[in-house]
Structure formats: structure tokens, C-alpha cells
N, C-alpha and C positions, 0 to 999 in steps of 0.2 A: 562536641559532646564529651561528656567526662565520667568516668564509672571507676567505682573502687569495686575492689573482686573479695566479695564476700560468699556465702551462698547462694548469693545471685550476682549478680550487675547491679550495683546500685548507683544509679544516676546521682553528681556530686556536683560543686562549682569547682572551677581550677584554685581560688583559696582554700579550699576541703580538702583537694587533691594534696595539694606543696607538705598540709599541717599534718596530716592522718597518719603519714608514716606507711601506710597500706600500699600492696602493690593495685597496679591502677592500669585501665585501656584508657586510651585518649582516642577522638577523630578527627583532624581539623584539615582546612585549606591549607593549598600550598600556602596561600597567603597570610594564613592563622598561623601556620609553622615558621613562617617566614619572620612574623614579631614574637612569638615566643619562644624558637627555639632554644635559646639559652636560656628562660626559667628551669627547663628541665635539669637542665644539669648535665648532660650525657656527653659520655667524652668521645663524640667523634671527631674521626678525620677523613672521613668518607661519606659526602653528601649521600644524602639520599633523591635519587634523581626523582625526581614530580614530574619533569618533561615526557621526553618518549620514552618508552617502556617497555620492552621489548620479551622479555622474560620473567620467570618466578626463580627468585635467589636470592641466598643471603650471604654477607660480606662482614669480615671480624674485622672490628674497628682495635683501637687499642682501650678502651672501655664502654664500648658498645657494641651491638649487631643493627645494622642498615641494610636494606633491603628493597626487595621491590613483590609484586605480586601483578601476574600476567592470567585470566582466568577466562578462559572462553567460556560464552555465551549457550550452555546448552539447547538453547531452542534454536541459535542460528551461529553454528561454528565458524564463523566468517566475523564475527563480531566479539570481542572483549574487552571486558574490563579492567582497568591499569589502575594501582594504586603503590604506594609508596610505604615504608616503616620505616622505623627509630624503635630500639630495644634496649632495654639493660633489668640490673636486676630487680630494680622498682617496678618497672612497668612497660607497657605499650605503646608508641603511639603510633597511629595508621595515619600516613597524608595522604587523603581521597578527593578528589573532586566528582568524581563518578557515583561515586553514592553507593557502591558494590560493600564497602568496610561495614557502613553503619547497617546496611540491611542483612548483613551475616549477624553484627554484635545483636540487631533488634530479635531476630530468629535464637539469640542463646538465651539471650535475656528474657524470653518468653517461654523457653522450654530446660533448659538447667538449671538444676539445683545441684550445687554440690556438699559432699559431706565435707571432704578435705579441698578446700579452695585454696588455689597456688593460681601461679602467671604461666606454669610449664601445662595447667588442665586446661586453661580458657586459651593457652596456642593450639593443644591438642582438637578443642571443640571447636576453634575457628577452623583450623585446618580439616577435620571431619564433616562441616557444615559445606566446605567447596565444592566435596564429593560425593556430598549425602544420598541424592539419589542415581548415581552410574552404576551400580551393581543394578539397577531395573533398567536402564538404558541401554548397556553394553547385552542383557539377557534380551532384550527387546530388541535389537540390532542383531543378534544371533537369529532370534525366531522369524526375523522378518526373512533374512539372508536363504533360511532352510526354506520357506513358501518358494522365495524366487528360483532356489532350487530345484524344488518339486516341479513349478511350471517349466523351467527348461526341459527335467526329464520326460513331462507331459506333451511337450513340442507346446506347451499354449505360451510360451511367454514371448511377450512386443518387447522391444527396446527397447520401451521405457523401465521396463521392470529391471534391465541392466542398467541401465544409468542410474536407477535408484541404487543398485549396489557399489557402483561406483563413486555415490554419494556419500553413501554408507561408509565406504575404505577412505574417502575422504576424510568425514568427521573422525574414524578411530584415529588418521594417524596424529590430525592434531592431540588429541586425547591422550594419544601415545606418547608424545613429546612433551604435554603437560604434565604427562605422571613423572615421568624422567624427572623434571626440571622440581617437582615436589617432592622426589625422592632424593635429590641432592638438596633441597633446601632442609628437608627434617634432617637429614645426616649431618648438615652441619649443626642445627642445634642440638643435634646425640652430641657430636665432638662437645662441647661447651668447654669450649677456650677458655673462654674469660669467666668461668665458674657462676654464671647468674646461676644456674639451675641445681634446686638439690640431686644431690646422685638417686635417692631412693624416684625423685620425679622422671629420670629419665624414661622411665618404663616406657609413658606414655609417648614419646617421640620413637622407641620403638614399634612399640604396638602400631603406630599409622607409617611406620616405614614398611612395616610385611603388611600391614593392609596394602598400600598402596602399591608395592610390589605384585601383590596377585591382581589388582587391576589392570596392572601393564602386560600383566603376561597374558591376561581376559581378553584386553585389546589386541593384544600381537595376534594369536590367536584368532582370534575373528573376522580382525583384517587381512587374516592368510583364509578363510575361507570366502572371503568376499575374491579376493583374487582368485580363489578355484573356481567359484562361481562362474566369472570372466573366461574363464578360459573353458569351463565344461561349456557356455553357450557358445562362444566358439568355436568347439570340437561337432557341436549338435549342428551348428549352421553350415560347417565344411562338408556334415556329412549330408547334407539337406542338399547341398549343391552336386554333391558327387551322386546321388542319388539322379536329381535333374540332369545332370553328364549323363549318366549311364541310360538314361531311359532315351534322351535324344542320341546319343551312338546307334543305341538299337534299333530305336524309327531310321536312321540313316543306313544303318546293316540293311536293313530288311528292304527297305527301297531299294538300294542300289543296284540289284536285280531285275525287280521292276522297270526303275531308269532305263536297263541298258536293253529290256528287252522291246521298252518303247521307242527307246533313239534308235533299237536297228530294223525294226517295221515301219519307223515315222520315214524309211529313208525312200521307200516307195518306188526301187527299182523296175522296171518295166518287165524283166521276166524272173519277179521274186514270184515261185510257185501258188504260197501261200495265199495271193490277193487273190488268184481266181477258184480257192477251195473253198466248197461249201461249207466246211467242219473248220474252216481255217480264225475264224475269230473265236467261235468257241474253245478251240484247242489254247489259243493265245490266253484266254481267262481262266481255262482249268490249268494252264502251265503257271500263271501268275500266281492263284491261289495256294496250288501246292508249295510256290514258293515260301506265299506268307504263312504260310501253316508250318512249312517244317523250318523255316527260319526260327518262329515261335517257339516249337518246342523245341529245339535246339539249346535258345536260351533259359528254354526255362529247367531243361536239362542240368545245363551249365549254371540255377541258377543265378543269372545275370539279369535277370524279372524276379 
């Protein structure tokens, strides 16, 4: 697909593209790219790798910028999408095989218009289209984070509600590492080496580098309360057990008296006085009780109940 950057996107043939003179996006296959990469004209010397793809960055050629783009999958952060660029001052072109380029350009094309249309707005709107909705994600990942909270300090919360937060610190740091990896990609096209961009354009490569910068700092941030999280249920479970300690110490205190005052009656001596006293089993249960009563208040003294 071929778009010259007017007011809108307007879909073109690659002979419309070459004649127009207008700067232009392109989309094509590796394999598109592969027979026409030299109509373009662009003077690199640094492929643009279509293979694996490992990150989002871009690379100053000696008359062009090449590039990659690495873009997790907000519904399932374990899953992204990889595509490839070629820049210069002409124009765009994205090598996708993934289908992630064309459905960002069909989303601008569908909702921008511009008044002053350049190649530094329609990088700014691609790039704003990646992250369009994480400011409602990263607040949604906060609000869930404070629930799981709340149920910890309620005692209601299962394990699973921590494993969701640890879900949760999962997804930001990818996220975290993505904004990184978009913060040094807009930096280099702030730098603009090779002067494709007007100076008055660069605004807008700043304007989404402090965006993106408070996104990162949104994620840091959140994924530092996901790890309090973690550790305040932690702290809640230690004390849940020290609790269970202390309550069987005290059933063990409180016997141990009992115990001993049964092992030295069970021992059933021939002239222990006690077997032949009338008051002698009763006394043995009013002695036990007293035990268990002022062991009780003792602890509860102390306390320790």
C-alpha cells in the first residue's frame, strides 16, 4: 500500500508515488521490499533487518534512517508484533509482514486530518497511535493493584489475587522497557543527523518524548507498588503464622502442667496417699482448673491471647 501525506493518507500507486514529488508512507513485504528497494532511492548501508526483531530503534545511515519496531501485544504481553523501516526525507516505508504497520496507518487514516501535513506529524501520529490507550491501562493496572491491596489488608485475599499482581509487575516491566526503547528511538529522530526533518517540526518528536517519559515513570511507579503489594501479603501471611505460633505455644504452656500433673498420678504408686482419699480426684480437677484459668489470665495479662 502506498499513501501520499496530504490532509489525510491518501492512497496512491507506486507510479503516483516516484512522479508527485510529495512526501509519502509506503507498506510492503519483505519480499515487496526486496524487488523494489532500490526504486526508492535511499541511501543506505544498513539493512533493515525483516528477520528477527528483537527491539524498537533506529540507526543513522549515511542518507537514511533504518530501523525496526518491537510492539507488545497489549491484550497479551507475551506476544509482539515485529516490523521493519526505511526513512529519509521523502518518505516512509514500513516492511511488515505482521500486519501491525498497515492497521496503525488504517487507524490515522481514518481519524486525522491535518492542517500542516509533514512526514515528522504522520511519525509523531504513528508513534502516538502505539500508545494510544496506556494512560487507561497503566490507571487500570494501578486501580486493580490498590483492590488487591485493600483485600490483603482485609485478610480476604487468595493467592491468586497475588499472582495477578505479579502479573500485573510482569506486564509493566515489559511496558517499561518498551517506553525506554521509544524514548531513544524519538531521540534519535530529535538528533536529525541527516536534516530530513524541519527544525520548526521537531516539536513534535519532543512533545512524545515527555509524553513517553511520564509513561515510564507511570510504569516504574506502579510496578514498585505491585512489589509492595508482594511483600505487604507477605508481611500479612508471616504475621498470620506467628499468630498460629503463638496460639499453639500457649495450648502447649497451658498443658504442660496438666501433662505433668497426669504423668505423676498415672504412675499409681502403692502408697501414693492420694488413691485412697475421698476428696482426692476432685482436688486433682479443682488443681488442674486453677491451673487452666490462671495460666489464661496470665496470658491474657501479658497479652499473648
Amino acid at each position: 500500500m502506498y499513501y501520499l501525506i496530504r490532509q489525510t493518507l491518501v492512497p496512491t500507486e507506486f507510479a503516483q508515488l516516484k512522479s508527485s514529488g510529495e512526501q509519502y508512507v509506503a507498506v510492503l513485504t519483505p519480499a515487496q521490499w526486496a524487488v523494489q528497494k532500490e526504486s526508492f532511492d535511499m541511501g543506505i548501508d544498513i539493512e533493515p533487518q525483516t528477520g528477527e526483531i528483537h527491539s524498537t530503534k533506529a540507526e543513522v545511515n549515511y542518507d537514511s534512517l533504518t530501523g525496526s519496531f518491537s510492539i507488545p501485544d497489549r491484550s497479551n504481553m507475551e506476544e509482539t508484533s515485529r516490523f521493519a523501516f526505511a526513512l529519509d526525507e521523502k518518505g516512509v516505508v514500513f516492511i511488515d509482514d505482521c500486519g501491525m504497520a498497515q492497521q496503525i496507518i488504517h487507524e490515522i487514516k481514518r481519524t486525522k486530518k491535518w492542517r500542516l501535513p509533514s512526514l515528522e506529524r504522520f511519525i509523531y501520529d504513528f508513534l502516538e497511535m502505539i500508545i494510544n490507550l496506556d494512560r487507561d491501562r497503566l490507571e487500570s493496572y494501578d486501580s486493580e493493584l490498590s483492590k488487591i491491596e485493600n483485600l490483603i489488608e482485609r485478610e480476604d485475599a487468595e493467592l491468586d489475587s497475588v499472582e495477578r499482581a505479579n502479573e500485573i509487575r510482569g506486564d509493566l516491566r515489559i511496558l517499561r522497557v518498551h517506553y525506554e526503547q521509544l524514548l531513544d528511538f524519538t531521540q534519535e529522530l530529535e538528533e536529525n543527523e541527516n536534516n530530513f526533518f524541519k527544525p520548526d517540526n521537531l516539536r513534535y518528536f519532543r512533545l512524545f518524548s515527555n509524553r513517553i517519559e511520564r509513561f515510564r515513570d507511570t510504569a516504574k511507579a506502579v510496578e514498585d507498588h505491585a512489589v509492595q503489594i508482594r511483600d505487604i501479603y507477605k508481611a500479612h501471611t508471616d504475621i498470620k503464622q506467628n499468630r498460629i505460633m503463638t496460639v499453639l505455644t500457649v495450648v502447649t504452656t497451658i498443658f504442660m502442667p496438666l501433662t505433668l500433673i497426669v504423668g505423676w498420678y498415672g504412675m499409681n504408686f502403692r502408697y501414693m496417699p492420694e488413691l485412697d482419699s475421698v476428696w482426692g480426684y476432685p482436688v486433682i480437677i479443682a488443681v488442674s482448673l486453677l491451673v487452666l484459668i490462671g495460666s489464661l489470665l496470665y496470658f491474657k495479662k501479658k497479652k499473648w491471647l
